[in-house]
C-alpha positions in Angstrom: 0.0 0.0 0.0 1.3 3.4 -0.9 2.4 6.3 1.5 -0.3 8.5 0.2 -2.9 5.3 0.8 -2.5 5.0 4.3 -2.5 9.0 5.0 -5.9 9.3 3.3 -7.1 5.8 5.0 -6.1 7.2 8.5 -7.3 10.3 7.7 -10.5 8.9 7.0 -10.8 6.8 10.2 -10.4 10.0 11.8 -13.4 11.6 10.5 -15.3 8.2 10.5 -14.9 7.8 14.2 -16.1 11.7 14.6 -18.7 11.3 12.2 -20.1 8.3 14.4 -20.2 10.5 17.8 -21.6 13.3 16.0 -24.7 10.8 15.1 -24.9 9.9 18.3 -25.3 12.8 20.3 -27.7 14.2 17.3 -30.0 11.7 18.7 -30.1 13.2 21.7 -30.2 16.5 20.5 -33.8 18.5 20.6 -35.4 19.7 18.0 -36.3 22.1 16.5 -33.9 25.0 17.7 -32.3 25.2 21.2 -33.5 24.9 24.4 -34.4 27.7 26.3 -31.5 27.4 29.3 -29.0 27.6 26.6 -30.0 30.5 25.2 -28.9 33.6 26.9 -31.0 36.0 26.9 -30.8 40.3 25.3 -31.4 41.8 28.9 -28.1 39.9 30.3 -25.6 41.1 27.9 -23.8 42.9 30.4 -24.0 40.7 33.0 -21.1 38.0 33.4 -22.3 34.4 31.0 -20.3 32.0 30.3 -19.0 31.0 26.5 -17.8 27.9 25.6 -15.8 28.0 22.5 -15.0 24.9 20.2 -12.5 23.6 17.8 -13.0 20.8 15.7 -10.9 18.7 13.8 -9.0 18.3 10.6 -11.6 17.7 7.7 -14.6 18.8 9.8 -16.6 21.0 10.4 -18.4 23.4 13.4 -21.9 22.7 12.7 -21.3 19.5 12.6 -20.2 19.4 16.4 -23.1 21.1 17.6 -24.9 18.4 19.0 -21.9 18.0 21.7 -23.7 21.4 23.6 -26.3 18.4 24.5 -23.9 17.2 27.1 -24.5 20.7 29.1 -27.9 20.5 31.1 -26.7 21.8 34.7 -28.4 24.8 35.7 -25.0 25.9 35.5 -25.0 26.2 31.8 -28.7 28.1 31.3 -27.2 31.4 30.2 -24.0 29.7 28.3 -23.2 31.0 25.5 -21.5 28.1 22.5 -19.7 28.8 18.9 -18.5 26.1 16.6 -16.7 28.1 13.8 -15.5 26.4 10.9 -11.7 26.0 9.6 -11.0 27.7 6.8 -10.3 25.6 3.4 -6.5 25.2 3.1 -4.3 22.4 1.4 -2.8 19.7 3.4 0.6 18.6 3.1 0.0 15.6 5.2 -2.8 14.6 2.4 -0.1 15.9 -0.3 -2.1 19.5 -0.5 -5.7 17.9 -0.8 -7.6 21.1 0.3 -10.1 20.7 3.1 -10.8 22.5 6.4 -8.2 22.7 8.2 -6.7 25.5 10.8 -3.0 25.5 9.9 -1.0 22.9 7.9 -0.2 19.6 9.6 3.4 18.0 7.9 2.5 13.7 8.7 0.2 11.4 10.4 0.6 10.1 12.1 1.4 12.6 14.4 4.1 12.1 17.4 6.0 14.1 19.9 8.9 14.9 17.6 6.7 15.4 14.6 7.6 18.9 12.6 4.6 21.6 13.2 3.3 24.7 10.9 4.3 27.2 14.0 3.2 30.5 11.8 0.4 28.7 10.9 -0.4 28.4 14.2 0.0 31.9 15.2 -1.7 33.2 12.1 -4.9 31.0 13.5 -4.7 31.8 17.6 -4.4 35.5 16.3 -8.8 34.8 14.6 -9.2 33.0 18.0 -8.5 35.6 20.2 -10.5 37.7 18.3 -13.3 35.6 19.1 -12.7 35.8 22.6 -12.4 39.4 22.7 -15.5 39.9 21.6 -17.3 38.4 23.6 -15.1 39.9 26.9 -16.2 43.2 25.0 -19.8 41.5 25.3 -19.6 41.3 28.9 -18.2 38.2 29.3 -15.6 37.8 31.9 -12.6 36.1 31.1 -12.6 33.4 34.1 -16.0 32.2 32.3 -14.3 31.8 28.6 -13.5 27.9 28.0 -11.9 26.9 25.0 -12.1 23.3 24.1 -10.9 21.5 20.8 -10.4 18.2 19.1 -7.5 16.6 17.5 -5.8 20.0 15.9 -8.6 22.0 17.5 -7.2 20.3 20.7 -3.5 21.7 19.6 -5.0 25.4 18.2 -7.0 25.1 21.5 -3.2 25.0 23.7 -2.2 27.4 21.5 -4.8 29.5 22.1 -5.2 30.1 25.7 -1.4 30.0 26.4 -1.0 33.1 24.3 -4.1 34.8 25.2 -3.2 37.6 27.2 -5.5 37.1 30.0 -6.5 34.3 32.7 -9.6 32.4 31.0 -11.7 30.0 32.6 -9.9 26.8 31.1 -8.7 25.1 28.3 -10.2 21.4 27.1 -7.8 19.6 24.8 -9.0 16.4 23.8 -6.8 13.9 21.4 -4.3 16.8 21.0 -0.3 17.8 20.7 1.8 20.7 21.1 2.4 22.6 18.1 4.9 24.5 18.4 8.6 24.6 20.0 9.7 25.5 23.6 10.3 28.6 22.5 7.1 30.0 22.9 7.5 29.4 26.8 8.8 32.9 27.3 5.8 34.5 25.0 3.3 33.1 27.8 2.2 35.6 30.5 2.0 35.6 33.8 -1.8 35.9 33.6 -2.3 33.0 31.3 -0.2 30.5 33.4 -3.0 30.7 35.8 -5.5 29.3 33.2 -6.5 25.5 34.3 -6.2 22.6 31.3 -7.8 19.5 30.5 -5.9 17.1 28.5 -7.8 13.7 27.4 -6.3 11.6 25.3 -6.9 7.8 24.3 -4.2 5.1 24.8 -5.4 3.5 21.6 -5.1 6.2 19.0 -3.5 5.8 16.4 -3.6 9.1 14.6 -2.7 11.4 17.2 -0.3 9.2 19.1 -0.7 9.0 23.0 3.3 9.6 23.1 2.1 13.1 21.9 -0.7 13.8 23.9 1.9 13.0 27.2 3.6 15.2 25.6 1.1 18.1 26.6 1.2 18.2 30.3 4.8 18.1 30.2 5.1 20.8 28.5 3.1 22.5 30.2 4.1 21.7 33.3 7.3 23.2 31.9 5.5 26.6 31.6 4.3 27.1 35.3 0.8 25.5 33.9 -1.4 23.5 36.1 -3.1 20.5 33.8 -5.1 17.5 34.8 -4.4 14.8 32.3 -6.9 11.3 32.0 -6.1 8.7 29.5 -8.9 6.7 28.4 -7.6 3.2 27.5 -9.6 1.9 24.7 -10.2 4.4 22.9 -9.3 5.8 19.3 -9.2 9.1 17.9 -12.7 9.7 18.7 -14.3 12.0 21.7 -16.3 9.5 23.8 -19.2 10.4 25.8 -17.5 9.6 29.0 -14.8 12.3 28.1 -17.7 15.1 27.3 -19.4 14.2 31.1 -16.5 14.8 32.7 -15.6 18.2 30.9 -19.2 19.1 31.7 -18.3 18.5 35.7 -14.7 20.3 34.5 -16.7 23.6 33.5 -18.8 23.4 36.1 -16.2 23.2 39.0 -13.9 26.3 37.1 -16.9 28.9 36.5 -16.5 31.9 38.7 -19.6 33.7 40.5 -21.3 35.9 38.2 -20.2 39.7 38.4 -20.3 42.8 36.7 -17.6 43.2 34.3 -14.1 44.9 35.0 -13.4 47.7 34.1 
């Protein structure tokens, strides 16, 4: 079997397995529109929500992750506020330039700890993040009750992401995830942003994102002054289970600070 072959063949496991959670938890999704508690209502703009922002995978899409909001029924998460943008098209060189969505270029697959990354890639894409988040601080918002939370290379544009962001945010998720880019970037973090809680999940059985890379992630963070709580998940693939959504639901939960007026 050719190089090219088995890149496109694990490339397309990858969006198999998300493909099958997504058609789960669309049959537990309510229809039509959303349910009232997760809609925040016009008269609360300036008072303190909380937004839960999410990054999907190579090849996917945001829409199609909506149905993971499901997971989020705690009277906690009435006034929450969720976005799923999508990736940009751009050409792969992992899938020898194939174009699809994708949030910077990813070099091979599969991916492990010494694997070469698209750092200004990266940057160029935290750089539309942030902007994300600062609209909605500017919204009202506060910062402590922004989570970030991403899959696979939304999982590594999700690290990327809240390290860099200038301010302490209410967490970041990473799920089947790596580091993309080099110690270097250490010195870039500040002081603020170290205080910023993680979640890293990552299963001991996937084979696209290798669990050698996701180890990788707590390490390195650890390495920054960063406080992460790491759980493997032992069976499982390059997939989100549902056991890994519960517990970020419990995660959120236990990190959102007491509403308040905005600062400033």
């Amino acid at each position: 079997m050719s190089s090219l072959a088995r890149r496109l063949i694990t490339l397309a496991a990858a969006i198999a397995a998300a493909a099958l959670l997504v058609a789960s938890l669309r049959r537990r999704a309510p229809t039509p529109g959303l349910p009232a508690q997760l809609v925040p209502s016009s008269h609360m703009a300036s008072r303190n929500r909380s937004f839960v922002l999410w990054l999907h995978g190579l090849g996917d899409s945001g829409p199609a992750n909506e149905p993971i909001r499901t997971f989020f029924s705690a009277q906690e998460f009435r006034l929450t506020k969720w976005a799923f943008p999508s990736a940009p098209h751009a050409p792969v060189s992992c899938n020898h330039g194939a174009v699809m969505p994708s949030w910077f270029d990813i070099h091979e697959l599969p991916m492990t700890a010494g694997s070469p990354q698209d750092e200004s890639g990266v940057l160029k894409a935290v750089e539309n993040v942030h902007a994300m988040i600062d609209r909605e601080v500017a919204d009202g918002i506060h910062p402590e009750n922004i989570f970030v939370c991403g899959f696979s290379q939304g999982g590594a544009l999700t690290l990327a992401s809240v390290l860099l962001y200038p301010k302490m945010l209410g967490g970041g998720a990473v799920f089947s995830g790596w580091v993309p880019f080099g110690s270097s970037v250490i010195q870039r973090i500040s002081p603020e942003a170290r205080k910023t809680p993680f979640l890293w999940s990552h299963g001991i059985a996937d084979r696209t994102v290798l669990f050698e890379a996701g180890q990788a992630g707590p390490t390195f963070l650890q390495s920054a002054g960063v406080n992460c709580e790491f759980k493997a998940y032992p069976d499982l693939g390059h997939s989100i289970s549902q056991e890994e959504l519960h517990y970020l639901e419990s995660w959120i939960r236990s990190h959102l600070k007491a509403p308040q007026e905005k600062d400033g």
